[in-house]
Backbone as JSON Lines, residues from 0, in Angstrom:
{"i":0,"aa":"X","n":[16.15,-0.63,3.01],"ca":[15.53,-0.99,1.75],"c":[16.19,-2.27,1.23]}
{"i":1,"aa":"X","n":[15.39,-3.14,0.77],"ca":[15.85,-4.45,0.16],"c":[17.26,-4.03,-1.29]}
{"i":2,"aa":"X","n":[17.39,-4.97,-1.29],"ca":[18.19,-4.9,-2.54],"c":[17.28,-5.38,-3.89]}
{"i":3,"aa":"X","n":[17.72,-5.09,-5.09],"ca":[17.11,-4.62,-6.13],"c":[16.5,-6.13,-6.68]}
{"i":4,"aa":"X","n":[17.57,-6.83,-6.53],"ca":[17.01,-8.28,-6.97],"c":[16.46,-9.09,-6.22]}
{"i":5,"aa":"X","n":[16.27,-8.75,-5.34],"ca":[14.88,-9.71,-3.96],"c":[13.96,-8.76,-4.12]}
{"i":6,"aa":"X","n":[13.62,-7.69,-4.75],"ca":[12.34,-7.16,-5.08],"c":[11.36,-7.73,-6.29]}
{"i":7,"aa":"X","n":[10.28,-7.61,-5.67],"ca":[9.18,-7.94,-6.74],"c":[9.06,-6.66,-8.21]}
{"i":8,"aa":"X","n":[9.36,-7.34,-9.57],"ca":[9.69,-6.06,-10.15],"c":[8.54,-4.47,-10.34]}
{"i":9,"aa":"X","n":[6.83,-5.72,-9.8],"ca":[6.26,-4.48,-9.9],"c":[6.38,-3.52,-8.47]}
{"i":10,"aa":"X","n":[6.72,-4.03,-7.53],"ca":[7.53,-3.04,-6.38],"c":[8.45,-1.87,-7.05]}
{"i":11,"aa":"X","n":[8.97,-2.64,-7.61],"ca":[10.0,-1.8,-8.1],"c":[9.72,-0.6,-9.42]}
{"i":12,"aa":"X","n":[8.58,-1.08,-10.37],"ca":[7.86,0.24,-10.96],"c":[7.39,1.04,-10.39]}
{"i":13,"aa":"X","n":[6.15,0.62,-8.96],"ca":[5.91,1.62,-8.1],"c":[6.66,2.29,-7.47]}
{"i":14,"aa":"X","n":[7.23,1.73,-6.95],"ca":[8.96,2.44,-6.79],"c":[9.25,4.18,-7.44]}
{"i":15,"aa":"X","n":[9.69,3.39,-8.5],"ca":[9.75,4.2,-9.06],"c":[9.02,5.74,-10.18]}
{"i":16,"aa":"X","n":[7.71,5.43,-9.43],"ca":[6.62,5.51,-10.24],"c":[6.34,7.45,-9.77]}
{"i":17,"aa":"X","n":[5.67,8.08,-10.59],"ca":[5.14,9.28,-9.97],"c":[4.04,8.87,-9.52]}
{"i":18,"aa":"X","n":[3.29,9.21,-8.21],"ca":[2.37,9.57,-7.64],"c":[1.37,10.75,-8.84]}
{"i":19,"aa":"X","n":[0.5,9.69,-9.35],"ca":[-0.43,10.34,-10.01],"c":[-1.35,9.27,-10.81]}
{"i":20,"aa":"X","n":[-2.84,10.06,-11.03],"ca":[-3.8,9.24,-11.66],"c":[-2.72,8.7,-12.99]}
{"i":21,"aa":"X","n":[-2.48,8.76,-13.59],"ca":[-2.28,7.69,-14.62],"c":[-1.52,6.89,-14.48]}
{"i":22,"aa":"X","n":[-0.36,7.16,-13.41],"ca":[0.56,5.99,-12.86],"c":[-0.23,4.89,-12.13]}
{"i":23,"aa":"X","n":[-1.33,4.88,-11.11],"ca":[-2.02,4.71,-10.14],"c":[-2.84,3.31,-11.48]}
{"i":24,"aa":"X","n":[-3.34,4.03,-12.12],"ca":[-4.5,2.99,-13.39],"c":[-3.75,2.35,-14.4]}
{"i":25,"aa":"X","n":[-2.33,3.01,-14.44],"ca":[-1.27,1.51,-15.3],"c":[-0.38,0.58,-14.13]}
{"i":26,"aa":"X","n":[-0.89,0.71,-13.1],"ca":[-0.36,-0.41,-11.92],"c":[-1.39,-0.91,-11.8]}
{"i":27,"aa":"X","n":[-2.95,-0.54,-11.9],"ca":[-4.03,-0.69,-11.59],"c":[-4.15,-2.28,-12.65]}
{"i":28,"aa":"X","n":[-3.88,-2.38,-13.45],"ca":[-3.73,-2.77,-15.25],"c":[-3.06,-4.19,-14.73]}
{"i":29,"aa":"X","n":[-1.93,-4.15,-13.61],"ca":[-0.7,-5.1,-13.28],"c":[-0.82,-5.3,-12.54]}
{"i":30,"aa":"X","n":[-1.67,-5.14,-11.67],"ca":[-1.2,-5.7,-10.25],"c":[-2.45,-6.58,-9.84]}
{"i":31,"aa":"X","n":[-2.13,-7.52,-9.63],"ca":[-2.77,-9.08,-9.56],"c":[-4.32,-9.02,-8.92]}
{"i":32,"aa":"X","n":[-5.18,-9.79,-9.14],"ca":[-6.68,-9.37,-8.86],"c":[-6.9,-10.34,-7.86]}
{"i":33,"aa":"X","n":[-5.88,-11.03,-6.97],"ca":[-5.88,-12.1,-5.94],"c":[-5.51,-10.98,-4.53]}
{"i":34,"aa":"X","n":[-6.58,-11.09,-3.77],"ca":[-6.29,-10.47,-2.86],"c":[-5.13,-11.14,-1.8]}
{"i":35,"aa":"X","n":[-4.89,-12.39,-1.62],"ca":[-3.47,-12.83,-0.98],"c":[-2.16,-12.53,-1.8]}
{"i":36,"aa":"X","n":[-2.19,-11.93,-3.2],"ca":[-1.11,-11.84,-4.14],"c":[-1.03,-10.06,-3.59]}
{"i":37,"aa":"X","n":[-2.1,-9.84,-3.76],"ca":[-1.86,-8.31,-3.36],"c":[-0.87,-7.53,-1.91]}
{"i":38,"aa":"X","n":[-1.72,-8.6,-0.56],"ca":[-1.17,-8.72,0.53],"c":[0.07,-8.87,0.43]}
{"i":39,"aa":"X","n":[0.56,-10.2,-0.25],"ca":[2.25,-10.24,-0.52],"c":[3.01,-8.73,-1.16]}
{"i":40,"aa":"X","n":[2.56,-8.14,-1.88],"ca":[3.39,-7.12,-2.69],"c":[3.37,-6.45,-1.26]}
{"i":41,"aa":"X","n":[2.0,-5.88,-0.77],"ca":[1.95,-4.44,-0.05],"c":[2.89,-4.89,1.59]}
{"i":42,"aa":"X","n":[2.84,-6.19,2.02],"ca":[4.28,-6.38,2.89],"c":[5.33,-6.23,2.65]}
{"i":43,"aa":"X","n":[6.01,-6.71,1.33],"ca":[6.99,-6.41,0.76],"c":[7.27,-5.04,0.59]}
{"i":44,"aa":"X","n":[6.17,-3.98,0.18],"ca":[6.76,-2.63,0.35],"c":[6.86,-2.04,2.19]}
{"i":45,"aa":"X","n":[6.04,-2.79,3.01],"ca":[6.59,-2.37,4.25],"c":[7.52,-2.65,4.67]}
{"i":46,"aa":"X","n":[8.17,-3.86,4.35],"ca":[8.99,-4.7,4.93],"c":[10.56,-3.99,4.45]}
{"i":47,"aa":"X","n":[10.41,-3.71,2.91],"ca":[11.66,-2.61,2.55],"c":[11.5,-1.44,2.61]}
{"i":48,"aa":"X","n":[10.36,-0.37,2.88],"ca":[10.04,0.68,3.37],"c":[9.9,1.45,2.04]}
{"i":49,"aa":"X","n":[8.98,0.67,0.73],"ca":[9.01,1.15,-0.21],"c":[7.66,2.23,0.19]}
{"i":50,"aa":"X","n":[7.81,3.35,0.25],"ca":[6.67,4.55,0.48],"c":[6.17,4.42,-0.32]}
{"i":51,"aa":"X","n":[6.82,5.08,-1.45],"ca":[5.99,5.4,-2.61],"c":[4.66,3.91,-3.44]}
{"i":52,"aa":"X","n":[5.58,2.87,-3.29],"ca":[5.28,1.47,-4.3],"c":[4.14,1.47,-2.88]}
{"i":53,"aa":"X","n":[4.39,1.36,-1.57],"ca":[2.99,0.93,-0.84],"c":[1.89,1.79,-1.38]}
{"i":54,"aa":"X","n":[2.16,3.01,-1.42],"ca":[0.76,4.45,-1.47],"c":[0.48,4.09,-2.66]}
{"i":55,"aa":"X","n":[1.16,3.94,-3.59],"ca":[0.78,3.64,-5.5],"c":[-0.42,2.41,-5.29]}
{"i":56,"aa":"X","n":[0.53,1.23,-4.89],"ca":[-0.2,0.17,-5.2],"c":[-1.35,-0.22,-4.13]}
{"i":57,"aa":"X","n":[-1.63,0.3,-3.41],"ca":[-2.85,0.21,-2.43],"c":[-3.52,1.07,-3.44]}
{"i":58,"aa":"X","n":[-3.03,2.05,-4.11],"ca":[-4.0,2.85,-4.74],"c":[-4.89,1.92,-5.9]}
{"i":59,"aa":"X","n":[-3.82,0.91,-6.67],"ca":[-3.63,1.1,-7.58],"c":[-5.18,-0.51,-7.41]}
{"i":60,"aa":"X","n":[-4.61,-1.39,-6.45],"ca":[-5.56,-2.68,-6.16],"c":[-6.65,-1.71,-5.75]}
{"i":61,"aa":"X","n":[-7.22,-0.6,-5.04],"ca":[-8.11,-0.15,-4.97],"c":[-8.86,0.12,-6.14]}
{"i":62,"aa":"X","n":[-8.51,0.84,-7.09],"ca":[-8.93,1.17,-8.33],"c":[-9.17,-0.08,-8.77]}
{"i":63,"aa":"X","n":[-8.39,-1.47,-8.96],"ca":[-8.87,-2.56,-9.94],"c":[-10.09,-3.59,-8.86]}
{"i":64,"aa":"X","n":[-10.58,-2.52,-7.88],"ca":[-11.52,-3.23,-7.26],"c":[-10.76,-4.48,-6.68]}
{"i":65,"aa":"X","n":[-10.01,-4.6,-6.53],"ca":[-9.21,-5.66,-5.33],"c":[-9.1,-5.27,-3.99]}
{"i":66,"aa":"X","n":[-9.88,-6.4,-3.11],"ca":[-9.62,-5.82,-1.52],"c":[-8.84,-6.0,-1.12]}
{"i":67,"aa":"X","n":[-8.58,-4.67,-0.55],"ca":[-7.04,-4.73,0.42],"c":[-7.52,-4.43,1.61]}
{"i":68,"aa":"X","n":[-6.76,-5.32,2.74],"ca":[-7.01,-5.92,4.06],"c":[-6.3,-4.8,4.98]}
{"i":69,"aa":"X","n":[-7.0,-3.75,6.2],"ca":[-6.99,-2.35,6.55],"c":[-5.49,-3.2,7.23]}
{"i":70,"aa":"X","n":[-5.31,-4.35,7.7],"ca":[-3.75,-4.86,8.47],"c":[-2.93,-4.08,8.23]}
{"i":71,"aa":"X","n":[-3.15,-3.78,6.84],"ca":[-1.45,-3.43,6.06],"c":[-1.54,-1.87,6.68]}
{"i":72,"aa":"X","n":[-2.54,-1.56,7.56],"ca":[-2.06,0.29,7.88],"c":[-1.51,0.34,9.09]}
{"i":73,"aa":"X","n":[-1.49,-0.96,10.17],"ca":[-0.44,-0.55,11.12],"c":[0.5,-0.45,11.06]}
{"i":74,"aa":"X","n":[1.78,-1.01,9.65],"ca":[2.43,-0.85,9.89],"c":[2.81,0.31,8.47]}
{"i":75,"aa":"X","n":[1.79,0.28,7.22],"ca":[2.1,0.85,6.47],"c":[1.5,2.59,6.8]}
{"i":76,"aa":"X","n":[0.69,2.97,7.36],"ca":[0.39,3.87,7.84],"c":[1.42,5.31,7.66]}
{"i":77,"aa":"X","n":[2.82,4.22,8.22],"ca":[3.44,5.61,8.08],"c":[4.76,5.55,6.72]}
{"i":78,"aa":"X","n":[4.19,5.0,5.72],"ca":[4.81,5.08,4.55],"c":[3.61,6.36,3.51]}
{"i":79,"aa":"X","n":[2.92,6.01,4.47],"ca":[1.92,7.35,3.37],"c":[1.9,8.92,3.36]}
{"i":80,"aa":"X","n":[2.09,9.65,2.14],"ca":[2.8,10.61,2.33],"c":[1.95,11.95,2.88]}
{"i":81,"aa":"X","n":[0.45,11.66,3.08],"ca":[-0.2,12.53,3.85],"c":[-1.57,12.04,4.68]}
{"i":82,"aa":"X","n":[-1.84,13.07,5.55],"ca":[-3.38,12.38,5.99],"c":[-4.38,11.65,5.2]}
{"i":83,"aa":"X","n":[-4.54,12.63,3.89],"ca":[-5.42,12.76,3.23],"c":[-5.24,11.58,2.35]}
{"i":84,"aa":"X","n":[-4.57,10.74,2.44],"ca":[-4.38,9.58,1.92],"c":[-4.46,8.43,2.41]}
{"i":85,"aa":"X","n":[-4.3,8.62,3.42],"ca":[-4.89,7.63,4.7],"c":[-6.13,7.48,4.68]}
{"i":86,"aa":"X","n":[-6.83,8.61,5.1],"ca":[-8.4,8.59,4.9],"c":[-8.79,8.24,3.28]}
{"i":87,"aa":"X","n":[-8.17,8.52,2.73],"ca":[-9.1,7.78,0.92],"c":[-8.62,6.2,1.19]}
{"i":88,"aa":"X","n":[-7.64,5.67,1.82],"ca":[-7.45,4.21,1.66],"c":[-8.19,3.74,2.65]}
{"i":89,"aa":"X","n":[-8.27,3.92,3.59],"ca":[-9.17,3.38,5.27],"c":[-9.78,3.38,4.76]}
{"i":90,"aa":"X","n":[-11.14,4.76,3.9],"ca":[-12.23,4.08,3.59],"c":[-13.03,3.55,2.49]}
{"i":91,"aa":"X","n":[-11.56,2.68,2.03],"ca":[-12.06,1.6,0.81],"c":[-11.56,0.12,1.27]}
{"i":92,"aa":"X","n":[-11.0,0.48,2.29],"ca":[-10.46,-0.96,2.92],"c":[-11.49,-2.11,3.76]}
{"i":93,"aa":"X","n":[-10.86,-3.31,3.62],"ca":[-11.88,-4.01,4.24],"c":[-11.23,-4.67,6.06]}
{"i":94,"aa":"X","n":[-11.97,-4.67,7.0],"ca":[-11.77,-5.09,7.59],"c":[-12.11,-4.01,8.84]}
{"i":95,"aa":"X","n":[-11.09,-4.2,9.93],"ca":[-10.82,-3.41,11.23],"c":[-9.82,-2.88,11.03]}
{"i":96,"aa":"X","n":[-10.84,-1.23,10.32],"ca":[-9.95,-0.14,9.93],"c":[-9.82,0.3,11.11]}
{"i":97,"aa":"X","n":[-10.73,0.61,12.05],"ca":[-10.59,1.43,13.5],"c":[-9.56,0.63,14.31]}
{"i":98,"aa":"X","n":[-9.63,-0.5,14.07],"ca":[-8.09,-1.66,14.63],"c":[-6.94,-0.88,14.06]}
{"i":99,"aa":"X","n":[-6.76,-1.34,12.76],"ca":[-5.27,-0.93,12.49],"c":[-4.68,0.31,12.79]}
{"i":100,"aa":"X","n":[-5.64,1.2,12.18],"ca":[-5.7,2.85,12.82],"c":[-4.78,2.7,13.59]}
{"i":101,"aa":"X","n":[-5.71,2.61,15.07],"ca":[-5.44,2.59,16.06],"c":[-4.29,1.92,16.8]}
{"i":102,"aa":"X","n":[-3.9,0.73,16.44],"ca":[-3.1,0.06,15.98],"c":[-1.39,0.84,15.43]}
{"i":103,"aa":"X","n":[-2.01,1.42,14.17],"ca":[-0.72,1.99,14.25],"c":[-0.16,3.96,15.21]}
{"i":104,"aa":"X","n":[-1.4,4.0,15.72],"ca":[-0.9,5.03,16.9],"c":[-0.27,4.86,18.01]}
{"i":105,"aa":"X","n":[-0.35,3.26,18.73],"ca":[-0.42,2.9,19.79],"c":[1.17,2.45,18.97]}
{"i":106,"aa":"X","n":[1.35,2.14,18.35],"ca":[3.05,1.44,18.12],"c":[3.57,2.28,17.74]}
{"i":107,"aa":"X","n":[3.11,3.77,17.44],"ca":[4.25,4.86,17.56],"c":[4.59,5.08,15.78]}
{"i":108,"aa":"X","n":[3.77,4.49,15.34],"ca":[4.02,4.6,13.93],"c":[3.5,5.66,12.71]}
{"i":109,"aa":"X","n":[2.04,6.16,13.87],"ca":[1.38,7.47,13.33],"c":[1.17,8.18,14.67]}
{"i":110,"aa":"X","n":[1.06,9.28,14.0],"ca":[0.83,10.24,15.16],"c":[0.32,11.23,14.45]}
């Protein structure tokens, strides 16, 4: 995990955030409506292995109608804390969801 001050601070609310509708629609509120701004956060939570801040804030750009690019599930795939969450993000995502998927089975990252 990164250290506290090379984190982006809304990483760091999701972070710290409960997993739930009202957490999910006050990140929803903050988190940038530029889909390359978005991309940057949701690497940053793979890259420090923020679980929670990836599952929140994929949630959260989903809800503010911001597309998020299916890339981020090969490697984020396995920061998510159940199936059933996988499948609600794959199918709001844009791109080659059956890629990344797949993608992240073949690198050992879901199973």
């Amino acid at each position: 995990m990164r250290h506290a001050r090379d984190t982006h601070p809304l990483v760091l609310r999701a972070e710290s955030a409960r997993l739930s509708r009202e957490a999910v629609e006050s990140l929803a509120r903050e988190i940038p409506s530029d889909p390359p701004a978005v991309d940057n956060l949701l690497e940053e939570c793979v890259e420090g292995h923020f679980a929670r801040a990836f599952t929140a804030l994929s949630l959260a750009a989903l809800h503010a109608g911001t597309a998020v690019d299916a890339r981020h599930l090969v490697e984020g795939a396995r920061l998510l804390p159940d199936p059933g969450v996988i499948g609600k993000l794959a199918g709001r995502m844009q791109g080659d969801i059956v890629g990344a998927l797949v993608g992240a089975v073949v690198d050992g990252r879901l199973s």
